[in-house]
Legacy VTK file of the C-alpha trace (Angstrom):
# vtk DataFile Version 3.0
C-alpha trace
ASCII
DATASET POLYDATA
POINTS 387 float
78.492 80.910 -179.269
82.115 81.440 -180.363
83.491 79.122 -183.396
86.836 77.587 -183.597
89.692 78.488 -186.171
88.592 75.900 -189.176
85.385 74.659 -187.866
82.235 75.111 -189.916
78.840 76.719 -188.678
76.232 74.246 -188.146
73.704 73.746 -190.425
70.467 74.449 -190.072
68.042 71.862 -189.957
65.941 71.621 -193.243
62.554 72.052 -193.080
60.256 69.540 -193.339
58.682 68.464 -196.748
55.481 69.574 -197.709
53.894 66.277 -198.425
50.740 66.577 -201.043
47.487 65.186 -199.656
47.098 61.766 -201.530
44.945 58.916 -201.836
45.158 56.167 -199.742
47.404 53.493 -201.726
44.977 50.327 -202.060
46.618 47.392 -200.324
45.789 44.174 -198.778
43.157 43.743 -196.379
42.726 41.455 -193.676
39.733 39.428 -193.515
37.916 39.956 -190.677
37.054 36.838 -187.833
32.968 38.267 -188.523
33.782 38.050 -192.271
35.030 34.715 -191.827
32.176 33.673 -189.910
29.776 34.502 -191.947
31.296 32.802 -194.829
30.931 29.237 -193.293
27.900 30.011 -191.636
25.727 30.984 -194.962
27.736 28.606 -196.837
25.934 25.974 -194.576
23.347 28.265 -194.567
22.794 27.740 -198.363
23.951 23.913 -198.716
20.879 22.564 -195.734
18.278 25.169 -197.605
18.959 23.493 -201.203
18.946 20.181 -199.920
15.391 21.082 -198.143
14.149 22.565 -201.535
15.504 20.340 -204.177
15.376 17.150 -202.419
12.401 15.745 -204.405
15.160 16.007 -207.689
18.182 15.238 -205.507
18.522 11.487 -205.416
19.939 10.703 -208.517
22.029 13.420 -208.877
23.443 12.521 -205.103
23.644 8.556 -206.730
25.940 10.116 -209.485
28.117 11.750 -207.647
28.327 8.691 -205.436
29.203 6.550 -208.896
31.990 9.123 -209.933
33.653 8.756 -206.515
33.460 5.350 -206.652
34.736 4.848 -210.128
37.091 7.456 -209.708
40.324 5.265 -208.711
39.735 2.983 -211.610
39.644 5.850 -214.181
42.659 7.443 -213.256
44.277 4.435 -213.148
43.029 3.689 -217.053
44.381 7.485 -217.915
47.568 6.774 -216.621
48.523 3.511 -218.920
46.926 6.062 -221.797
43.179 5.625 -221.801
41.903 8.884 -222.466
39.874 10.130 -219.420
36.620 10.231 -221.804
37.027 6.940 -222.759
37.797 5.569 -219.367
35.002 6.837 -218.038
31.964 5.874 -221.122
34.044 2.605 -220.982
32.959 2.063 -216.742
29.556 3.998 -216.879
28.773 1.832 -219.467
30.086 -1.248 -217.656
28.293 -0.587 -214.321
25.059 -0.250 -216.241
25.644 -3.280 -218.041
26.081 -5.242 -214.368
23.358 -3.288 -213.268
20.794 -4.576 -216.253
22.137 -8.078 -215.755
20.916 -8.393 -212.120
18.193 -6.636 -213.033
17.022 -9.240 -215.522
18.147 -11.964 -213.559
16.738 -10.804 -209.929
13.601 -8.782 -210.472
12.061 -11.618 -212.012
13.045 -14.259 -209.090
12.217 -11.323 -206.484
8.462 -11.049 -208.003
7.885 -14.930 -207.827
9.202 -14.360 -204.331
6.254 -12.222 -203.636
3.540 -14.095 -205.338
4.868 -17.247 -203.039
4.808 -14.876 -199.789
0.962 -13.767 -200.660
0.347 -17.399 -201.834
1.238 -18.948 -198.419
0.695 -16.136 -196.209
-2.570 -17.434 -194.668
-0.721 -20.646 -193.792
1.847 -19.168 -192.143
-0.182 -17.119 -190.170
-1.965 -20.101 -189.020
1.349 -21.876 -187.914
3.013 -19.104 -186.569
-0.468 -18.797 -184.602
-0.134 -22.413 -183.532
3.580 -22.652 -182.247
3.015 -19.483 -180.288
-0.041 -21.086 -178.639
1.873 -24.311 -177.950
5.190 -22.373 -176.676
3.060 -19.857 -174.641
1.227 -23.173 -172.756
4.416 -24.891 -172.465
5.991 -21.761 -170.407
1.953 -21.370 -168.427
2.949 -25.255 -167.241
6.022 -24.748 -166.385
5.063 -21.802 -164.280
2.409 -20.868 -161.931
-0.945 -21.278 -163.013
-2.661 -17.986 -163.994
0.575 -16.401 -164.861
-0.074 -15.590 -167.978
-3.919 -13.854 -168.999
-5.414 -15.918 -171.826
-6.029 -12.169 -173.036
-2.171 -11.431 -173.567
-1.861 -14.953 -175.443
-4.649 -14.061 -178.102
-2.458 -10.467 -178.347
0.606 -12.267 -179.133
-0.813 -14.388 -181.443
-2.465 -11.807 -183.472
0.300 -9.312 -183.415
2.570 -12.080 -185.251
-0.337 -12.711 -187.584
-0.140 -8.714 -188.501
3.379 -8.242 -188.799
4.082 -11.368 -191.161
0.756 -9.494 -193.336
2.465 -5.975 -192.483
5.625 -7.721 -194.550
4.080 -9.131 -197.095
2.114 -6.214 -198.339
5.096 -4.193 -197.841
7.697 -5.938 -199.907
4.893 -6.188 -202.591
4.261 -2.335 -202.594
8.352 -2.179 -202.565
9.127 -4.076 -205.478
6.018 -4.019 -207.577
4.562 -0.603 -207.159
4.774 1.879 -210.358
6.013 4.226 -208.326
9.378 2.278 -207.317
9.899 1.633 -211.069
9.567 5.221 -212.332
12.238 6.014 -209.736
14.492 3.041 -211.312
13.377 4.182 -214.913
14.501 7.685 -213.614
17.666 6.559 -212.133
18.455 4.092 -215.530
18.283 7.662 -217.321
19.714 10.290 -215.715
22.526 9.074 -212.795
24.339 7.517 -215.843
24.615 10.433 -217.855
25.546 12.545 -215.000
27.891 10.042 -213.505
29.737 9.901 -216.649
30.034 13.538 -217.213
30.899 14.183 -213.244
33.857 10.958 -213.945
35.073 12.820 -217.137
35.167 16.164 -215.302
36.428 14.395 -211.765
40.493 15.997 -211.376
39.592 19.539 -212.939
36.089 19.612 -210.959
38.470 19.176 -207.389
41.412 21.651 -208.856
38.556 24.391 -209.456
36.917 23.800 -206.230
40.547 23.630 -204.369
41.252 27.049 -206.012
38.478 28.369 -204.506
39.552 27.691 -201.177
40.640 30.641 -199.001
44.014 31.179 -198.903
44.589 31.507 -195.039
43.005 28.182 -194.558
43.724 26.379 -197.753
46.510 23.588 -196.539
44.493 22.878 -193.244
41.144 22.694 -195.461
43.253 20.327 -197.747
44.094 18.278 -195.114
40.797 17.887 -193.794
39.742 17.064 -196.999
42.183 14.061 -197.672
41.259 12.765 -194.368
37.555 12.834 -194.772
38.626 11.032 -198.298
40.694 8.153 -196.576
37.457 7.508 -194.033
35.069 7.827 -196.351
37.113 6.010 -199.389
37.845 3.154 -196.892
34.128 2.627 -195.582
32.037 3.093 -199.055
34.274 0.498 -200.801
34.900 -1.822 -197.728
30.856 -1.613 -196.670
30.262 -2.017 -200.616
32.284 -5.723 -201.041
31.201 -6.766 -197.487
27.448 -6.663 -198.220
27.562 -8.036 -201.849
29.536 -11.008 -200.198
26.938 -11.555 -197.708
24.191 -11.031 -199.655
25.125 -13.989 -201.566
26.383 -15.982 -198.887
22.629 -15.383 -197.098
20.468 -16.161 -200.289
22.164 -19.189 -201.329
22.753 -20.869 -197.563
18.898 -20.139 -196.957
17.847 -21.546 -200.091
19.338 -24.333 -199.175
18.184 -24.890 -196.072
14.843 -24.732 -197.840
13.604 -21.479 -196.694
11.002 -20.901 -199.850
11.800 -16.809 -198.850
15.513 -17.561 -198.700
16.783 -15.547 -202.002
14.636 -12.736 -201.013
15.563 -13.047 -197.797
19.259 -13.463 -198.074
19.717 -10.077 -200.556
17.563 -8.123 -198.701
19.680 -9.222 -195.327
23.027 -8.461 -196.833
21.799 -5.076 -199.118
20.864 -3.825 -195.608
24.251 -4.814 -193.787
25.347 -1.316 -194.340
23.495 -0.269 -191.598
25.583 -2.034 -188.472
23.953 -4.610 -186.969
20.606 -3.344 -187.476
20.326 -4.442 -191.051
21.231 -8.040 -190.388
19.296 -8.305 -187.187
16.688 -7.601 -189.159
17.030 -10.140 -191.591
17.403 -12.635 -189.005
14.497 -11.787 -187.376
12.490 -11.687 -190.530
13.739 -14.942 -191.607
12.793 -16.610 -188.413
9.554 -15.062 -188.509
9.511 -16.902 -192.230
10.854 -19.818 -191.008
8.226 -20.623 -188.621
5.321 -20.328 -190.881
6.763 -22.449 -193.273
8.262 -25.374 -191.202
6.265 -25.424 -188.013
9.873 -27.172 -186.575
11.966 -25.186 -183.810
14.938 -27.185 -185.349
14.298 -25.733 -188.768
13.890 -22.664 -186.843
17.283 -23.172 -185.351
19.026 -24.068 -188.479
18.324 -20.653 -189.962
19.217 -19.289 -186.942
22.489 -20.601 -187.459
23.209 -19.557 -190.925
22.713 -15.700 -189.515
24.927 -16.706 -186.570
27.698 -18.273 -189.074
27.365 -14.731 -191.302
27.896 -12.483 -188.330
31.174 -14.718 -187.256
32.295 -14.399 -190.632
32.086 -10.870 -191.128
33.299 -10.051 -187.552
36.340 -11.834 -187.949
37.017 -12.456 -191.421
35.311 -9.980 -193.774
35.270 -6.885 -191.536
38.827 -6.896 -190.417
39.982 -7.896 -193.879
38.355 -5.135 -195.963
38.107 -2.402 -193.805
40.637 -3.141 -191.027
41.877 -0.255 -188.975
41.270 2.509 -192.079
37.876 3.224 -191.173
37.401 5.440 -188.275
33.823 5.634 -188.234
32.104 3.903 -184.993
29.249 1.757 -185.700
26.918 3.801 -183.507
27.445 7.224 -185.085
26.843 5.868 -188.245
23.956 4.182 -186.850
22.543 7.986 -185.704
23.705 9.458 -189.374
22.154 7.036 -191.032
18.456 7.316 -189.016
18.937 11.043 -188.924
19.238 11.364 -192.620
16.518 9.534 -193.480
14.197 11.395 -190.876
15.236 14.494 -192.369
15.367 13.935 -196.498
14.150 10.622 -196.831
16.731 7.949 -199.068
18.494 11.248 -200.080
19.595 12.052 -196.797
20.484 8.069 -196.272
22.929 8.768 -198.806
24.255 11.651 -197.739
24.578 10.279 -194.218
27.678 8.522 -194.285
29.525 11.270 -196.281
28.417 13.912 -193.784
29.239 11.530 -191.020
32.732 11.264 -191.629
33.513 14.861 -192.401
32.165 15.536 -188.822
34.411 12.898 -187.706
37.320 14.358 -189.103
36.407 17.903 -188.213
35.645 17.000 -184.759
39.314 14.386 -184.347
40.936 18.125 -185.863
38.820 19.979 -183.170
40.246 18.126 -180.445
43.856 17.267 -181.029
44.344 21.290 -181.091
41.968 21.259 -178.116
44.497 19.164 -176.538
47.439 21.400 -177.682
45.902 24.634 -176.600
46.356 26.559 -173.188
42.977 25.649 -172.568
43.646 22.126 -171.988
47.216 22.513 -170.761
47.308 25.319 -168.521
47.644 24.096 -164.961
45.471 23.580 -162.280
45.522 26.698 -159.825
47.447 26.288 -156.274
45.261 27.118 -153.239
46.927 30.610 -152.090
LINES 1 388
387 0 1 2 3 4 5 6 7 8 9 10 11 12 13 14 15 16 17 18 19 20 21 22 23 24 25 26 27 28 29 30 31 32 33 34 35 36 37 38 39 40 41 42 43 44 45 46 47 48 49 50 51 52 53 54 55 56 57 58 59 60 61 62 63 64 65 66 67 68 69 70 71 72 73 74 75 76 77 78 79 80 81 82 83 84 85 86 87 88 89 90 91 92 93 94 95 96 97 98 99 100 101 102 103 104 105 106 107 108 109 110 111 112 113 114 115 116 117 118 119 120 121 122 123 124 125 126 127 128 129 130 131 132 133 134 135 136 137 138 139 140 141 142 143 144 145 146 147 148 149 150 151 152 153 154 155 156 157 158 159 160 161 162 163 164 165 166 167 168 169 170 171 172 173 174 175 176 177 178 179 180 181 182 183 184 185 186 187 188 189 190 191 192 193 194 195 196 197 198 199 200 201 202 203 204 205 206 207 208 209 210 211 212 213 214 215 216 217 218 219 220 221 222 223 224 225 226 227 228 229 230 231 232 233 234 235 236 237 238 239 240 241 242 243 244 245 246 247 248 249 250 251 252 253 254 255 256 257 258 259 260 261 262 263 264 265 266 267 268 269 270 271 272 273 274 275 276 277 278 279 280 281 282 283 284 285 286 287 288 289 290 291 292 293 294 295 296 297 298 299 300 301 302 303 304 305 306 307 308 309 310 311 312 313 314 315 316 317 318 319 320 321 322 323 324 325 326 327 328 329 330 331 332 333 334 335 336 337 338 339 340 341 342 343 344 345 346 347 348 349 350 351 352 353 354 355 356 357 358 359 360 361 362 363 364 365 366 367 368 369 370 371 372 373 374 375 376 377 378 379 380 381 382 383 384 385 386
């Protein structure tokens, strides 16, 4: 190929470099989805097999931890007008213990004398719950056809009241006066107040160390998740707390003084047990009537204490409930029902105490679940068009 006057010959192209085998530069993997995976699964993996194998030791540990989130709010609040964190917390273990002692000394004595009146009259009130049944069960045989009822089933009914009013007695005395329920209070006296304080003390860098652990790709949804389930749970515990020391006291004084001898044990029992919905106080009720009827022999005695339960449930309905716990809580009354059960099928009172928590970080998880459910092309995609 000719050249023109003044141009230059091309240059040749310059080899390539000869590049120097080297070791792969070590940068930043990607987790993988089967990595991932198997992170939450033996995370969960490990959590359910040290609650199966500890849970004999559990309980007050669990009961601290329950203390510390409880008294959390209060200490932080103390910190911030200048009460070291230390201090603040001694300063409310010590307090809590102190209310703790005080009803202590005050109830367990009433609660005992309870008892001994329970197995004092108990053979009375077997004999006039046995009485009114007999009279109500001929009253209902006149007013229907003869025959209608065997005399057979009448002598069941009568004796299967008899055993469940024993059944109670012998219960709540085992409850309350058995060595084995005060080692567990000796044991909780001991060590959930020392841990409690300790876990208060420690609360804000105990959640910045565990929120540093948190993955990186997932850390401001897991955050999120986590305030949530702290805004349920935060709302119910403290709410459910108030509402059933209010009605325990409403129940034991209004039944003492409608002269149910039973009433104060009765009435705290009723309202301690409120934090299971509508099972707790149905119970009451129904033990109180059961109580009732042995002791006054009077359907309009019976129907006074009737009415005390009746007035309770109005006012926590519509005044207590909605007051306390208002819209914040976002835990139905049925799942915790099912938590509640489940737990204590499956760890005994440590899984009762673990049920609500649990409960409400399923809630959240599941309410996260679906809203992107609901934004995904899974939900939105649109129906197919015959064709």
């Amino acid at each position: 190929m000719s050249l023109r006057s003044g141009e230059l010959p091309p240059r040749p192209p310059e080899p390539a470099p000869i590049r120097a085998a080297l070791p792969p530069s070590p940068g930043r993997r990607n987790a993988t989805r089967a990595q991932r995976l198997g992170l939450v699964f033996g995370m969960l993996a490990a959590i359910i097999f040290a609650l199966w194998f500890f849970s004999a030791i559990l309980t007050p540990f669990v009961l601290a931890i329950c203390v510390a989130y409880f008294l959390d709010p209060v200490a932080t609040r103390l910190s911030r007008i200048g009460v070291p964190r230390w201090l603040g917390a001694g300063l409310l273990v010590l307090g809590l213990m102190a209310l703790a002692l005080i009803a202590l000394l005050l109830l367990y004595p009433l609660l005992i004398s309870q008892i001994g009146v329970l197995l004092a009259r108990l053979p009375a009130y077997v004999t006039t719950i046995g009485s009114m049944l007999q009279q109500a069960l001929a009253s209902i045989e006149e007013a229907m056809a003869p025959r209608v009822l065997d005399p057979r089933l009448k002598d069941l009914a009568v004796s299967q009241a008899g055993s469940i009013l024993v059944w109670l007695g012998t219960s709540a005395t085992r409850l309350i006066g058995g060595g084995y329920a005060l080692f567990n209070v000796f044991t909780f006296a001991v060590v959930t107040p020392i841990v409690g304080f300790y876990l208060l003390r420690d609360w804000p860098r105990l959640m910045a160390r565990i929120e540093s652990w948190l993955p990186r790709r997932n850390a401001a949804v897991l955050r999120q998740l986590a305030h949530d389930t702290d805004r349920v749970l935060s709302a119910w515990m403290r709410g459910q707390l108030l509402c059933c020391a209010l009605l325990a006291v409403y129940y034991a004084l209004a039944l003492s003084a409608v002269g149910l001898e039973l009433g104060l044990l009765v009435g705290l029992l009723a309202g301690i047990f409120t934090f299971i919905p509508y099972v707790g106080s149905m119970t009451g009720m129904g033990t109180a009537i059961l109580l009732a009827t042995g002791q006054f022999g009077s359907w309009r005695d019976v129907a006074v204490v009737v009415g005390v339960f009746l007035v309770g449930q109005i006012v926590e309905g519509y005044i207590i409930y909605p007051r306390l716990l208002g819209d914040r809580v976002e835990l139905h009354a049925v799942w915790v029902i099912f938590a509640l059960f489940a737990g204590g099928v499956a760890f005994g009172f440590l899984g009762v105490l673990l049920a609500v928590p649990i409960a409400a970080a399923i809630g959240v998880l599941a309410r996260y679940w679906l809203r992107r459910y609901l934004e995904s092309p899974l939900y939105l995609d649109p129906p197919r068009t015959g064709g």
